[in-house]
SEVEX-808166 format. One record per residue: x, y, z of N, C-alpha, C in turn. Coordinates in steps of 0.2 Angstrom, whole numbers. Layout:
N
+-------+-------+-------+-------+-------+-------+-------+-------+-------+
|   n.u |   n.v |   n.w |  ca.u |  ca.v |  ca.w |   c.u |   c.v |   c.w |
+-------+-------+-------+-------+-------+-------+-------+-------+-------+
|     X |     Y |     Z |     X |     Y |     Z |     X |     Y |     Z |
...
+-------+-------+-------+-------+-------+-------+-------+-------+-------+
This chain:
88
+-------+-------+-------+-------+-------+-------+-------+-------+-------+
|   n.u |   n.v |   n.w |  ca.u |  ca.v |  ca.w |   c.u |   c.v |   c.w |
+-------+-------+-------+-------+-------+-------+-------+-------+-------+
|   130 |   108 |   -37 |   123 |   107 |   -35 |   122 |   101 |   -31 |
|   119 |   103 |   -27 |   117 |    97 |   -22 |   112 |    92 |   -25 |
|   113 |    85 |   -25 |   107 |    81 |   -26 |   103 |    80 |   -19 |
|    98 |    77 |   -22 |    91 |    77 |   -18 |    90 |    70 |   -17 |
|    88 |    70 |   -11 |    89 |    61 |    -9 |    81 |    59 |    -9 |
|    80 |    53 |   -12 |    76 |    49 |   -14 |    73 |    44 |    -8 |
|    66 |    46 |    -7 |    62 |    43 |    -2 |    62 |    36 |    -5 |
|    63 |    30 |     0 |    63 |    24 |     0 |    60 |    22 |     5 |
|    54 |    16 |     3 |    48 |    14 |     6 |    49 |     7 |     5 |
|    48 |     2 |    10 |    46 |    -6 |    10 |    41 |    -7 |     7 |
|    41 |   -11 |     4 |    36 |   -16 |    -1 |    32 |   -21 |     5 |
|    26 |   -21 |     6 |    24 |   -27 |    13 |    23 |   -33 |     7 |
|    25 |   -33 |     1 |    22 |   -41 |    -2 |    30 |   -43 |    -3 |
|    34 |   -39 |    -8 |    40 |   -42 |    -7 |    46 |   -42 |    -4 |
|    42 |   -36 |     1 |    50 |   -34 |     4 |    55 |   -31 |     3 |
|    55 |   -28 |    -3 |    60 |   -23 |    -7 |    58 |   -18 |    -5 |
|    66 |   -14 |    -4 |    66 |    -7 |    -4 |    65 |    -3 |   -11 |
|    60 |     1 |   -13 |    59 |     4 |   -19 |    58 |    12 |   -16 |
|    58 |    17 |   -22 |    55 |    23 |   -21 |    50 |    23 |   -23 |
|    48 |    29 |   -18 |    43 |    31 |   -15 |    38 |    31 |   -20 |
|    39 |    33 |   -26 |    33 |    36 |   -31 |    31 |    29 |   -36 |
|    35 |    26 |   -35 |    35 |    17 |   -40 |    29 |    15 |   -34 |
|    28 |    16 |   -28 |    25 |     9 |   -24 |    19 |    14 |   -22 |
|    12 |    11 |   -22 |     6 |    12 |   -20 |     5 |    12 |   -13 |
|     1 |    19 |   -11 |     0 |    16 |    -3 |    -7 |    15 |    -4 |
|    -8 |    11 |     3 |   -15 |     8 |     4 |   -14 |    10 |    12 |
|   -20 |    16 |    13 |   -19 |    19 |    20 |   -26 |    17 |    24 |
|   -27 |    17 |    29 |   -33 |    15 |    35 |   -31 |    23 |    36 |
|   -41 |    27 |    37 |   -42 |    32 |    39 |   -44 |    32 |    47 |
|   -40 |    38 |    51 |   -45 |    36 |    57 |   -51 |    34 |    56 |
|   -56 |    35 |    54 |   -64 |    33 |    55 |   -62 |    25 |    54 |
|   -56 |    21 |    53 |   -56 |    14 |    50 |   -57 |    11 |    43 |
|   -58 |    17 |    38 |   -58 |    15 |    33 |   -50 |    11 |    28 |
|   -51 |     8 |    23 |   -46 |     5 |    19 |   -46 |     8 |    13 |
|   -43 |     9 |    10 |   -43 |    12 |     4 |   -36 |    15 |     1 |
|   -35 |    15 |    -4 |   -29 |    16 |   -10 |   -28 |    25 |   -10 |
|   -21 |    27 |    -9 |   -20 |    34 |    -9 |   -15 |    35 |   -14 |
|   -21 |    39 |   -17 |   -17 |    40 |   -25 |   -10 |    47 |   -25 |
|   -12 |    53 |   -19 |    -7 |    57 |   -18 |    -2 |    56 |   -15 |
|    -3 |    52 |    -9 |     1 |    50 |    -4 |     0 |    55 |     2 |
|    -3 |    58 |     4 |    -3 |    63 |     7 |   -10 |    62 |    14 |
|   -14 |    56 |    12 |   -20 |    55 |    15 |   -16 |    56 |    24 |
|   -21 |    59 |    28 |   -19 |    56 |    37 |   -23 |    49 |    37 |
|   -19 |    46 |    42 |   -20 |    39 |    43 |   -14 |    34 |    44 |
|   -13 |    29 |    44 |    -9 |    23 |    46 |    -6 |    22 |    38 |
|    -4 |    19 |    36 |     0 |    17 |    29 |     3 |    12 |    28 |
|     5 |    11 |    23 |     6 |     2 |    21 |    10 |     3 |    14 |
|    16 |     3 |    10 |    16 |     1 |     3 |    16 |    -5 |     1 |
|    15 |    -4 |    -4 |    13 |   -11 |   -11 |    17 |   -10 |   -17 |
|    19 |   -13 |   -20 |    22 |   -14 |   -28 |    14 |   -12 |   -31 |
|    17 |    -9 |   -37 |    10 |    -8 |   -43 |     8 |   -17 |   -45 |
|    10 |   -20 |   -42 |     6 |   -27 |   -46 |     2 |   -30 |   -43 |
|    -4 |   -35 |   -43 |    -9 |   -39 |   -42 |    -3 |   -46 |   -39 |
|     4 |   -48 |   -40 |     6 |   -51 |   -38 |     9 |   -51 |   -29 |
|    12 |   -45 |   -29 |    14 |   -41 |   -23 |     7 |   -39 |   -18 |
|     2 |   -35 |   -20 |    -3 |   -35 |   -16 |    -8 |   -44 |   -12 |
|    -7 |   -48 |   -18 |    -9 |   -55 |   -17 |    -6 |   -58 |   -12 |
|     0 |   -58 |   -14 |     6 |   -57 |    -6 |     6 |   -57 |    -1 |
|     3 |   -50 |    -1 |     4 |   -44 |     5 |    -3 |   -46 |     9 |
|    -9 |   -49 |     5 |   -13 |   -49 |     9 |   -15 |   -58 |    12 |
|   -12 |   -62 |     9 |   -11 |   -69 |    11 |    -7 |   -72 |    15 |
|     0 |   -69 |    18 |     2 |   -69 |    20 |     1 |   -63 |    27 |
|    -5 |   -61 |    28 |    -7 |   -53 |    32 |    -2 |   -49 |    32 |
|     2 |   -46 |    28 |     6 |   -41 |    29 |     5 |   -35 |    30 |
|    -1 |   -35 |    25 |    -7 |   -28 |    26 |   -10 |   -28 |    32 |
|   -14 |   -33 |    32 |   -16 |   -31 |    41 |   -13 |   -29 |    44 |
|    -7 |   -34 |    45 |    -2 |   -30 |    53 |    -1 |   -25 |    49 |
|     1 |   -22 |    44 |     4 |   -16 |    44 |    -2 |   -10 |    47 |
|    -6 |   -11 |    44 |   -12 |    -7 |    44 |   -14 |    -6 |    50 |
|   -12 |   -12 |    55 |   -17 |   -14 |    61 |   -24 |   -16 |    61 |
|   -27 |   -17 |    57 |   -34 |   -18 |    55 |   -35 |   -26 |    52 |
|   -43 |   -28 |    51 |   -43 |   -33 |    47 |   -46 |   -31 |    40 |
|   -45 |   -36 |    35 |   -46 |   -35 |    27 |   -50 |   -41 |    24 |
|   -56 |   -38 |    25 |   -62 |   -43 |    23 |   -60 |   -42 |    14 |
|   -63 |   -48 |    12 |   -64 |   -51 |     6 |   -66 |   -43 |     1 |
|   -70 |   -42 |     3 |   -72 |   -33 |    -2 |   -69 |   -28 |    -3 |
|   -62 |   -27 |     3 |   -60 |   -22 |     1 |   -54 |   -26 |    -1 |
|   -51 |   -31 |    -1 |   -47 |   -33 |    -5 |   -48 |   -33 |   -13 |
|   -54 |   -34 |   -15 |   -58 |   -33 |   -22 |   -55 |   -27 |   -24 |
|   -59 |   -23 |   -21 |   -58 |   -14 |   -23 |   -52 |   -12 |   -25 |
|   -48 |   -15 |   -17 |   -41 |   -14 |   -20 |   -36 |   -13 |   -26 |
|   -38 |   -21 |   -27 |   -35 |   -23 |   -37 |   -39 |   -19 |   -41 |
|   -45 |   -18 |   -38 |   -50 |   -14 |   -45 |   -45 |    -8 |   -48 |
|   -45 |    -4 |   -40 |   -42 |     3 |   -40 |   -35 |     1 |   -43 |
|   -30 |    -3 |   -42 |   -24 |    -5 |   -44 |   -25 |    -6 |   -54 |
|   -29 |    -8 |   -55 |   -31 |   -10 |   -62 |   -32 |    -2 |   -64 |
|   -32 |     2 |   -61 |   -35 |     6 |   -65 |   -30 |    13 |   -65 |
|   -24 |    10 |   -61 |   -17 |    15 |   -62 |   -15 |    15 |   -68 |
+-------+-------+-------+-------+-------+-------+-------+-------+-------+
C-alpha cells in the first residue's frame, strides 16, 4: 500500500517546518479581513502559526504576520487572535 504524504507548512514565529494539521492558519480575506481559519479551507492569502501564544507573539513582533499576510495588524486583531487561540 502506498503511503500518503504529509502536508508541511512553515511556522512565520518559529520557523519550523511542521504539519499541516498541528499549525493554525490566520488568513486575510479579499474584503481585507484577518481572522483565524479553523478549516483551512477559507479563500484569501494565509499565514501558519504554532498553536502557542509564544509563536504567534513572535510572529507578530517581529512582523512576520504582516509581510506574510501583506496587511497591517492593529492591536485588536492581534487580541482576537490569542482569544480565538485560547479557545482551540
Amino acid at each position: 500500500m502506498k503511503t500518503r504524504k504529509i502536508p508541511m507548512r512553515m511556522c512565520v514565529g518559529c520557523r519550523e517546518m511542521k504539519e499541516k494539521r498541528s499549525l493554525l492558519r490566520v488568513v486575510k480575506s479579499p474584503e481585507g479581513e484577518v481572522s483565524v481559519d479553523r478549516v483551512g479551507k477559507a479563500p484569501g492569502r494565509g499565514a501558519y502559526v504554532c498553536r502557542s501564544k509564544a509563536c504567534l507573539e513572535r510572529a507578530v513582533k517581529q512582523r512576520q504576520l504582516e509581510r506574510a499576510l501583506e496587511t497591517r495588524i492593529d492591536e485588536a486583531i492581534f487580541k482576537r487572535l490569542t482569544e480565538e487561540m485560547d479557545g482551540d
